[in-house]
C-alpha positions in Angstrom: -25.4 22.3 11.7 -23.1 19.4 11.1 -24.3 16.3 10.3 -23.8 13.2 12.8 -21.9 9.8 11.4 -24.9 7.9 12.2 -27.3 10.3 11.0 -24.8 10.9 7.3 -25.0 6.7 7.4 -29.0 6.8 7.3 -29.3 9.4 4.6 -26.7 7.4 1.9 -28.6 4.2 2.6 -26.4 2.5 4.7 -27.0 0.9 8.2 -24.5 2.4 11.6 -22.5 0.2 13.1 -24.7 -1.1 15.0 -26.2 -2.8 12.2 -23.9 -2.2 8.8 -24.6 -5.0 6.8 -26.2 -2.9 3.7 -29.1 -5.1 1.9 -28.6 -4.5 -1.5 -32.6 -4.9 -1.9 -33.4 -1.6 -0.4 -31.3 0.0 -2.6 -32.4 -1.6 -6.0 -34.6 -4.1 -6.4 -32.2 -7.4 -6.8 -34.9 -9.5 -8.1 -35.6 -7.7 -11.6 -35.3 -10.9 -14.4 -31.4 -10.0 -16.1 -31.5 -9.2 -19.8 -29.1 -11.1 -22.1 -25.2 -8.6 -22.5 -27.0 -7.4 -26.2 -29.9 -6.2 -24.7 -28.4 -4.7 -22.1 -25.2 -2.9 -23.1 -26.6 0.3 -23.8 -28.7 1.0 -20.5 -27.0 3.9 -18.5 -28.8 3.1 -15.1 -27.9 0.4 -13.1 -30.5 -1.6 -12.6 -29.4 -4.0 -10.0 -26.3 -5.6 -8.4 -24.1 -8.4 -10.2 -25.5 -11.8 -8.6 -22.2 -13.8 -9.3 -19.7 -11.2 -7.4 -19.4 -10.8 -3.7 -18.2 -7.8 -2.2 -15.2 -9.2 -0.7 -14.2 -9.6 -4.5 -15.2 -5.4 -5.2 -13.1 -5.3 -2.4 -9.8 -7.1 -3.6 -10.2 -5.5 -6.9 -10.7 -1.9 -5.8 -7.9 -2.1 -3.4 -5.7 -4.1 -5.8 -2.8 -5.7 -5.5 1.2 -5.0 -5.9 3.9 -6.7 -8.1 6.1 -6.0 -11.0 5.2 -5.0 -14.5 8.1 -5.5 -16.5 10.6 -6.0 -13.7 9.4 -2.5 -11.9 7.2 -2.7 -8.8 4.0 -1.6 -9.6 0.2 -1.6 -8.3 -3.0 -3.2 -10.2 -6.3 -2.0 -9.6 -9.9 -1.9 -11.0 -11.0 1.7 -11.0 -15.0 1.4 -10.7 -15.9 5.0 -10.9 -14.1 5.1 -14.7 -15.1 1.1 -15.2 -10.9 0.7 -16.6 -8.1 -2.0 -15.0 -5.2 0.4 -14.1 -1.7 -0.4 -13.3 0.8 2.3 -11.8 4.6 2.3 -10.8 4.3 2.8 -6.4 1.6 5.6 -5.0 1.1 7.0 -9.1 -1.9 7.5 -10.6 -2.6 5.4 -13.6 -1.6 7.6 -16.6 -3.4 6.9 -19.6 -1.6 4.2 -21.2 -2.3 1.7 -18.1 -5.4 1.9 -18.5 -7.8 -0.1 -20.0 -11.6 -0.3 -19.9 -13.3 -3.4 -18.1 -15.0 -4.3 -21.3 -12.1 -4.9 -23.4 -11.4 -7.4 -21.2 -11.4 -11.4 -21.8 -10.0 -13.4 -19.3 -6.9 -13.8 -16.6 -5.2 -16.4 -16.0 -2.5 -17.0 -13.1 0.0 -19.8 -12.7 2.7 -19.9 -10.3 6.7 -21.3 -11.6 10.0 -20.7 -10.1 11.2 -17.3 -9.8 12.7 -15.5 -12.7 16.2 -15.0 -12.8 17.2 -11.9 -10.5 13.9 -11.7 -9.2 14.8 -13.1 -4.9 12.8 -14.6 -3.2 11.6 -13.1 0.0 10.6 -13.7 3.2 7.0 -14.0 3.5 6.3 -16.4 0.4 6.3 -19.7 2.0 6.8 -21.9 -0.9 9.4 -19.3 -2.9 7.2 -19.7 -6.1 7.0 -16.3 -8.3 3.4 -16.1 -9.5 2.5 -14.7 -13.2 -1.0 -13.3 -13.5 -2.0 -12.9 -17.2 -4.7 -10.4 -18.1 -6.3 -10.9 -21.8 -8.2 -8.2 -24.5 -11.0 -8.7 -26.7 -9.8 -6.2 -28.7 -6.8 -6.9 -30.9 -6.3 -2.8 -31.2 -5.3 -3.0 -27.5 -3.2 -6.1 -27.5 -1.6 -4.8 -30.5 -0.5 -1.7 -29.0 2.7 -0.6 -27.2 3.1 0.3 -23.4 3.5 4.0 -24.4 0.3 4.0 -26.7 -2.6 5.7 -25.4 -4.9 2.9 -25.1 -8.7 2.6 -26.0 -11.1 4.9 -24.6 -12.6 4.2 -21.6 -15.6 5.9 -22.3 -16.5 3.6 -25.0 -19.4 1.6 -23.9 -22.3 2.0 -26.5 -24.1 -1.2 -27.1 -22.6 -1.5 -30.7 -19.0 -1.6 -29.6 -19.6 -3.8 -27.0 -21.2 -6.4 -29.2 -18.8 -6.1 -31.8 -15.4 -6.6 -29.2 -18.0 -10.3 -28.3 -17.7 -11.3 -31.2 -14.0 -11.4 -31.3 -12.1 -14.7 -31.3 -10.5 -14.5 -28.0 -8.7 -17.9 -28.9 -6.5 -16.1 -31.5 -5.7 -13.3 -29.0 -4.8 -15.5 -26.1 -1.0 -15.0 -26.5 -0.9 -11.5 -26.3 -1.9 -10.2 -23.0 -2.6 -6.6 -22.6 -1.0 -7.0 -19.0 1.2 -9.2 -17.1 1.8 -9.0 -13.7 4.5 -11.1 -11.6 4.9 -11.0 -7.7 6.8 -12.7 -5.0 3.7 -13.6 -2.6 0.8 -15.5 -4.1 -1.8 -14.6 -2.0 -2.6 -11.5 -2.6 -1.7 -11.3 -6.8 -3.9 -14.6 -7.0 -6.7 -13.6 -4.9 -6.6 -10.3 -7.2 -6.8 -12.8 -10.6 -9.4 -14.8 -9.2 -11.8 -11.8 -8.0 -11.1 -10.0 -11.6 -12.0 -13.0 -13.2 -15.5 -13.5 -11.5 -16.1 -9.9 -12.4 -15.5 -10.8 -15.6 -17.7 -13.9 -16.1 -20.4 -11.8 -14.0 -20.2 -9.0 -16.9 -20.5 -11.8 -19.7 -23.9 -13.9 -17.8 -25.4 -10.8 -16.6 -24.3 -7.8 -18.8 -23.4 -4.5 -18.6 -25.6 -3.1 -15.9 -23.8 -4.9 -12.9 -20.8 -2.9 -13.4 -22.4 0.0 -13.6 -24.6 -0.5 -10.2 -21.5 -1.2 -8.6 -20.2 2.2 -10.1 -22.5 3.9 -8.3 -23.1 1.8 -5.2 -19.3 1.5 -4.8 -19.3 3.1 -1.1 -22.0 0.8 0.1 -20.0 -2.0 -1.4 -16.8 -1.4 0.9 -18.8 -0.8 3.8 -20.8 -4.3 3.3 -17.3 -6.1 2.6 -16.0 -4.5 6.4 -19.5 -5.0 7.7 -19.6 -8.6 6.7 -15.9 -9.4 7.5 -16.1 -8.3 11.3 -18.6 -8.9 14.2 -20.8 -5.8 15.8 -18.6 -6.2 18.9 -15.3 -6.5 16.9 -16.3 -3.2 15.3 -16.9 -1.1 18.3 -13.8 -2.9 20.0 -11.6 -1.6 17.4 -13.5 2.0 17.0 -12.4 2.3 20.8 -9.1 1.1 20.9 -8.8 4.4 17.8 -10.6 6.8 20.1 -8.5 5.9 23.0 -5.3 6.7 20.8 -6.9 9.8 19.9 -7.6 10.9 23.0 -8.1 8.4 26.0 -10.9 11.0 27.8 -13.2 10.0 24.5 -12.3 6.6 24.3 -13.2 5.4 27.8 -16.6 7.7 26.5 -16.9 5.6 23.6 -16.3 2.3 25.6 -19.3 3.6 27.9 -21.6 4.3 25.0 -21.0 1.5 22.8 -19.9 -1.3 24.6 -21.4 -0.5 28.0 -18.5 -0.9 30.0 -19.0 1.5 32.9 -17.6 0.8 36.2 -13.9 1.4 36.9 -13.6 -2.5 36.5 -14.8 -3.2 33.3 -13.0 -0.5 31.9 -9.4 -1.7 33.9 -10.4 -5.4 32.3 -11.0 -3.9 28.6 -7.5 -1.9 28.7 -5.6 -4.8 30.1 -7.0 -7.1 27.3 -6.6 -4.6 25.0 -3.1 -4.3 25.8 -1.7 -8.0 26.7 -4.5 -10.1 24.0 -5.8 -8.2 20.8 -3.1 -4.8 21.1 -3.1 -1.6 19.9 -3.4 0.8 22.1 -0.5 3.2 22.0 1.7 2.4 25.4 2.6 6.1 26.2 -1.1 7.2 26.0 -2.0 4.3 28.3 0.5 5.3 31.2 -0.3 9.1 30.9 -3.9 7.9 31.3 -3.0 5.7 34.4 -0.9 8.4 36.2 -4.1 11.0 36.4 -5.7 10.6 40.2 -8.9 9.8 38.9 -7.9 6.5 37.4 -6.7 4.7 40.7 -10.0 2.7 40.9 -9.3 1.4 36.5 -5.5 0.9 37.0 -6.1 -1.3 40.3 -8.4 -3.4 37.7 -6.0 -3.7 35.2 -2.9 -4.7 37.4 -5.5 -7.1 38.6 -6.6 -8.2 35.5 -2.9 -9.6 34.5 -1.4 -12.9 35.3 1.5 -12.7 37.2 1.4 -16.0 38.7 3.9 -18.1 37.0 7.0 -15.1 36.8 9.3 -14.3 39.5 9.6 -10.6 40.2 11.4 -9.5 37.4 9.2 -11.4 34.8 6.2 -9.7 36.5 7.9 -6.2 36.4 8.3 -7.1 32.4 4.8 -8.2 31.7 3.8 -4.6 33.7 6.0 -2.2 31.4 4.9 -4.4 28.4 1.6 -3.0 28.1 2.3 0.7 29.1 4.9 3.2 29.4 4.8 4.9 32.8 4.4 8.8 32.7 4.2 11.4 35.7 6.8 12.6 38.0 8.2 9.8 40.9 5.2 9.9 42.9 2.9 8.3 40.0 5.8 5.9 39.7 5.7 4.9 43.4 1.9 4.7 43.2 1.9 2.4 40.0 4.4 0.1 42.0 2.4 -0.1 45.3 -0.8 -1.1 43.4 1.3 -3.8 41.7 2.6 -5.3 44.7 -0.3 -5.8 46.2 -1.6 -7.6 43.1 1.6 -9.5 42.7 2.0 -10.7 46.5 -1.9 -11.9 46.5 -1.1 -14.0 43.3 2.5 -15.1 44.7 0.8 -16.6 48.0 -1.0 -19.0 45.2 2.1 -20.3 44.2 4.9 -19.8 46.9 7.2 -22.9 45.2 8.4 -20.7 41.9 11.8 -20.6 41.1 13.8 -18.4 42.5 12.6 -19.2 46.2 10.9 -15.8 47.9 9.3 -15.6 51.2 7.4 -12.4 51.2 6.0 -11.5 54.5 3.9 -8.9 53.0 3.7 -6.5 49.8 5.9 -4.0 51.2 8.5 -6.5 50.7 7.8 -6.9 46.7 7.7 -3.1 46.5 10.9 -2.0 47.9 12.3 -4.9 46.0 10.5 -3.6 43.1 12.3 -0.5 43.4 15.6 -1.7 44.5 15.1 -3.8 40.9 14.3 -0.6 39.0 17.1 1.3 40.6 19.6 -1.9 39.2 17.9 -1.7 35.6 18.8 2.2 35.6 22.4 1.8 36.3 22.8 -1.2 34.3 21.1 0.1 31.0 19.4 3.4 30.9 22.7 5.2 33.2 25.2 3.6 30.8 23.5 4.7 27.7 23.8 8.5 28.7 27.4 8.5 29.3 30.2 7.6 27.0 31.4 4.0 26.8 34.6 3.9 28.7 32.9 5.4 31.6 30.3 2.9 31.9 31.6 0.1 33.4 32.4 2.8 36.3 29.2 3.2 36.6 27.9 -0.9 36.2 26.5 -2.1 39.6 28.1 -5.3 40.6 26.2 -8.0 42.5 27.2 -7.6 46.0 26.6 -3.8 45.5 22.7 -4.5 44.6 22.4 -7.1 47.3 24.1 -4.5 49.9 21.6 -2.2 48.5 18.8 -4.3 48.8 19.3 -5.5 52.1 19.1 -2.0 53.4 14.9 -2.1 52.9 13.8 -6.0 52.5 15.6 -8.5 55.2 17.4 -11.9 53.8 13.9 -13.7 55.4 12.1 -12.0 52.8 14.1 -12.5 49.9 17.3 -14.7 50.5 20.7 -13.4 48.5 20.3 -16.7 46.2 17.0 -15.1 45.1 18.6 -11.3 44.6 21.9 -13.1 42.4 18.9 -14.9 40.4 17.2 -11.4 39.7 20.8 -9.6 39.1 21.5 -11.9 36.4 18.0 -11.7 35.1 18.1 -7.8 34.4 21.8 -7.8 33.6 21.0 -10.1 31.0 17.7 -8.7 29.6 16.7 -5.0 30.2 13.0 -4.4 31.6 12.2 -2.3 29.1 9.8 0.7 30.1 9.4 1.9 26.1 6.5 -0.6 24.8 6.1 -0.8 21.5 2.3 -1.4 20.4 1.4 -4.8 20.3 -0.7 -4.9 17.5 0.0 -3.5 13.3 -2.8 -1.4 12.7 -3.9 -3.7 9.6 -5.0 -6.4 12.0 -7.5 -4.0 14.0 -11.2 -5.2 12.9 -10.9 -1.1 12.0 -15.1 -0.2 10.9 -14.0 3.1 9.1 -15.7 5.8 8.8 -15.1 6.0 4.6 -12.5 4.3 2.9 -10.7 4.1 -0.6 -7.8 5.9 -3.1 -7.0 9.8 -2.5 -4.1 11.0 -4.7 -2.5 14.0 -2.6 -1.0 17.2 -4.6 1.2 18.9 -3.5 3.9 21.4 -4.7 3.9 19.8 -8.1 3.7 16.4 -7.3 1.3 13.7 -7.0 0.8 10.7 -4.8 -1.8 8.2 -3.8 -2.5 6.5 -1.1 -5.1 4.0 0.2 -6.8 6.5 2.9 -8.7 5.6 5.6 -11.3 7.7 7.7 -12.1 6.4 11.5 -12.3 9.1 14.1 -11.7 11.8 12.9 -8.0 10.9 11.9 -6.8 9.7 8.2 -4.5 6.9 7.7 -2.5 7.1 5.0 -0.9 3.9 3.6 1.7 3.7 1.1 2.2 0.9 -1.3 5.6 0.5 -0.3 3.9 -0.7 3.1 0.6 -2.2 3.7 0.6 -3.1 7.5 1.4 0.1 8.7 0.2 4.0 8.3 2.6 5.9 6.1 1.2 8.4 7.9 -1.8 9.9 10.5 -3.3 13.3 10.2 -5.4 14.2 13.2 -8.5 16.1 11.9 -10.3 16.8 14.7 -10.0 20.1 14.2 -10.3 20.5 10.6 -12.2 21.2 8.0 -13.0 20.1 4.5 -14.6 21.7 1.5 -14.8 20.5 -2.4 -12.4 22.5 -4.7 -15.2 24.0 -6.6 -16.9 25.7 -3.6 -15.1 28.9 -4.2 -12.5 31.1 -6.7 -10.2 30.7 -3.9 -10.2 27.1 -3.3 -9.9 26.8 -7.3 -6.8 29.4 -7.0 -5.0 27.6 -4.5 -5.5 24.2 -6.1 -3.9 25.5 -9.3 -1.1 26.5 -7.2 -0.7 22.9 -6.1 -0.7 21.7 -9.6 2.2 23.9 -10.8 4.4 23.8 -7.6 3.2 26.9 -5.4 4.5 26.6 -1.9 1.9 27.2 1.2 3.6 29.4 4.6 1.8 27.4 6.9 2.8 24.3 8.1 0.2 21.6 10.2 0.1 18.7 8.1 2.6 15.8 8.1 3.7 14.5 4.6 6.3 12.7 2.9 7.9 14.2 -0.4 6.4 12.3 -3.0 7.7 11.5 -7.0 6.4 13.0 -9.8 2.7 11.9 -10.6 -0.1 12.1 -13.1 -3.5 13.5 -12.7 -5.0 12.5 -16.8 -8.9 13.5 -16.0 -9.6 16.5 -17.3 -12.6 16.4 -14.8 -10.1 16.9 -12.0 -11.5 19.6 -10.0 -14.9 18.4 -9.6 -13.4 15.4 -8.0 -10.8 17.6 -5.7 -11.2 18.5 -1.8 -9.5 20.7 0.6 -8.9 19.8 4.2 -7.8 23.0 6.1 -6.5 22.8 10.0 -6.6 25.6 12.3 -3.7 24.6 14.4 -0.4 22.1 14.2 -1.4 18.9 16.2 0.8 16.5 17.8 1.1 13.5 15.9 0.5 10.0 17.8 3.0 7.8 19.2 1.4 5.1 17.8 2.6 6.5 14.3 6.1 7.9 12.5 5.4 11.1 11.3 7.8 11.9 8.3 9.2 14.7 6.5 7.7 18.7 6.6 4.0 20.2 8.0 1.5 22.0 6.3 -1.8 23.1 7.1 -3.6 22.7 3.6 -3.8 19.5 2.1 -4.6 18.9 -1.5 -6.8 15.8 -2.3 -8.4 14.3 -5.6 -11.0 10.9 -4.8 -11.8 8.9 -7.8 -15.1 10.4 -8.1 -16.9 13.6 -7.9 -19.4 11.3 -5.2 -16.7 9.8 -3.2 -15.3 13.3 -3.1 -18.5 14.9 -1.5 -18.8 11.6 1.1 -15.2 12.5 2.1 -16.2 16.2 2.7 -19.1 15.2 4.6 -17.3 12.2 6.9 -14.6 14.7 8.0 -16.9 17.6 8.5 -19.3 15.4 10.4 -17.3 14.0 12.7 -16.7 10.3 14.4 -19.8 9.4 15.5 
């Protein structure tokens, strides 16, 4: 019997949504007196987590940051399952060469100067400074070495080696770093410098042990950094807004559950806030929704819940088709319209002196010149666009034929020709766009997911990795070519995961992936990635298989690139991240 979200949450330890924040004391006993780095460098158990690091710094440095290592873009990360400081050209795995263990560390330094020559400077950096983040060895064998060397073992970590790489003078090694990274943005590289470097002095004051709690608390520490960034009510607002772009049936469920909203009201007030304030919600889902029947009572709300009252017509008709994109045949159409005239008129007769000067008697008169408005953006835009360009100004409605037009349904009482020349000019000028684009990047959703962290995808030979996330039963993908946006979204509610290891089969078709086999089905969306590196001979105990059924749509809200299959590949970083990602997406959302 599958295991609920809340119910998986309990059993590792770590609090529901409803509650997230994780106290480190249940888990270990945070108050046991810290033995000096000798003492403590060759315990194998963690006994307890690091005092001088928050989790928003676990956070930075497991996430990492990008900028260029010798002139190439690249990404820098601190591995915690293997304890090592990787770098990697974009979506690689670290090969063995970048990689160095966190206690051959000494320090980092960062500085920011001018940028170096050919290096531009972007938009985005504010001040056009290039920043230079230096990372230093205690061990001169490292610094020594060349980037094609294979680098000290990362498994070293005995209590002998790590007193003898202490007692090294780090004064006479400061001017050779074993890494330099340089990026265009200071933010993120500096914030990166400064979270590796409190790691670092944590490891020196309270040895070796910290590291390795956070080794093996590493899933509790990302869920405390999102549970501690965002309020309860933030959390559930965002998990809603991702249900409703799943499917809006479960997310209007989800809004009932969680956030209590249950009359046709609240949940009219909730979508329109969603759509004109925070964003999100994907546009086309949101007018399919609205043109069901049973939805009259939540779309009156939301009309209602918009301010209309300092636009003329054509403004308000802009501010409508910003937050949805209206589906269904003409009669949903007509429907959406009468509902908005009757909210526009009620909030025109507040404020009767707006420019252009209307007189509407009633709101028949703001819906046929609603239509007679639509009609004019159709043959000014959408009519031309479908036609070749030397035929469209055939086509182009002049002036006195939309005020002809017009005058058949609304009389010059209502709406005087001044007032239709005014709104000509208006949509001439500016289309009213019915193709929304989400108002909101997916980075800025307060997202609560569901599991979080590095997946390397194989696949025909090759080997990528992306930062995944898990909320609702669909995986983001991000790239490290972009970090505001999903490279791309694989629906999983019908799908199914098992670890690598679980059968021959599994093991065989793996294998496959590794040397280039080709699978005949196709479900899943991915890009063709470059040539990666998987070093660990442990690989398999740390690979997954997510199978689906059937070929799903992908989501407006998303770009799905490239060609479909229905088996995807995975490795996590560890053999337990691997089984909490088989569990999350067998479980379900919540």
């Amino acid at each position: 019997m599958a295991v609920s979200h809340e119910d998986h949450m309990q059993l590792e330890g770590i609090a529901a949504p409803r509650a997230i924040i994780v106290n480190f004391g249940d888990l270990e006993d945070k108050k046991i007196p810290l033995e000096p780095p000798e003492s403590r460098a060759s315990s194998k158990v963690a006994q307890g987590p690091p005092e001088n690091v928050d989790s928003d710094a676990i956070y930075k440095l497991y996430r990492g940051a990008t900028g260029r290592v010798h002139g190439e873009p690249h990404r820098v990360w601190v591995e915690f399952p293997a304890l090592q400081l990787c770098w990697a050209r974009y979506d690689q795995p670290a090969p063995a060469q970048n990689r160095v263990s966190l206690l051959d560390l000494g320090e980092c330094s960062c500085q920011a100067s001018s940028p170096s020559n050919g290096q531009d400077t972007r938009a985005g950096s504010a001040t056009g400074e290039a920043v230079r983040v230096e990372i230093f060895s205690l061990n001169a064998r490292i610094c020594n070495q060349s980037d094609t060397d294979d680098g000290a073992a990362a498994g070293e970590d005995d209590g002998k080696v790590w007193e003898e790489r202490v007692e090294v003078a780090v004064p006479k090694l400061a001017s050779i770093p074993v890494l330099t990274v340089e990026g265009y943005y200071s933010s993120p590289i500096r914030d990166f410098a400064e979270a590796l470097q409190q790691l670092l002095d944590s490891r020196d004051s309270e040895g070796k042990s910290g590291l390795e709690f956070i080794q093996a608390r590493l899933f509790q520490y990302l869920w405390r950094h999102q549970g501690t960034t965002f309020t309860e009510n933030e959390l559930y607002q965002a998990q809603a807004v991702l249900a409703f772009n799943l499917d809006p049936k479960s997310g209007v469920a989800y809004l009932k559950d969680k956030l209590k909203k249950v009359s046709d009201s609240d949940i009219g007030e909730w979508l329109a806030d969603m759509s004109t304030v925070n964003g999100g919600l994907d546009p086309t889902l949101l007018g399919n929704y609205f043109s069901r029947m049973d939805t009259i009572g939540v779309f009156k709300a939301f009309v209602q819940s918009l301010d209309f009252s300092k636009v003329d017509l054509v403004g308000a008709l802009r501010k409508l088709f910003d937050t949805f994109k209206p589906g269904g045949e003409g009669q949903v159409i007509s429907r959406i319209i009468e509902l908005f005239a009757e909210t526009y008129f009620e909030q025109w007769s507040r404020n009767k002196d707006m420019l252009p000067k209307t007189f509407y008697a009633t709101s028949d008169d703001i819906m046929t010149t609603a239509f007679s408005l639509i009609m004019l953006n159709t043959g000014l835009h959408v009519a031309t666009k479908k036609v070749k360009k030397n035929a469209s100004a055939d086509l182009t409605m002049s002036p006195e034929d939309f005020v002809k037009n017009t005058r058949r349904v609304v009389t010059e009482a209502a709406v005087p020709d001044e007032a239709l020349h005014a709104f000509y000019d208006a949509v001439q000028a500016e289309e009213i766009s019915m193709q929304p684009m989400p108002r909101a990047a997916f980075a800025r959703l307060p997202v609560q997911p569901d599991i979080e962290g590095w997946l390397s995808v194989v696949q025909n030979a090759q080997v990528q990795r992306y930062w995944a996330v898990l909320a609702l039963q669909r995986m983001y993908l991000f790239s490290d070519k972009s970090e505001v946006e999903p490279a791309e979204a694989i629906d999983l509610k019908d799908a199914s995961a098992c670890c690598v290891t679980g059968s021959a089969a599994t093991q065989d078709r793996f294998h496959s992936d590794l040397q280039g086999g080709r699978s005949k089905c196709s479900c899943f969306f991915l890009p063709s990635g470059g040539m990666g590196e998987l070093q660990d001979t442990d690989v398999m105990i740390k690979a997954f298989e997510v199978n689906r059924p059937q070929a799903g749509q992908g989501p407006a809200l998303l770009r799905n690139l490239a060609k479909t299959r229905a088996r995807l590949a995975l490795v996590a970083e560890s053999e337990d991240l691997m089984e909490k990602w088989v569990s999350l997406i067998d479980s379900g959302p919540y």
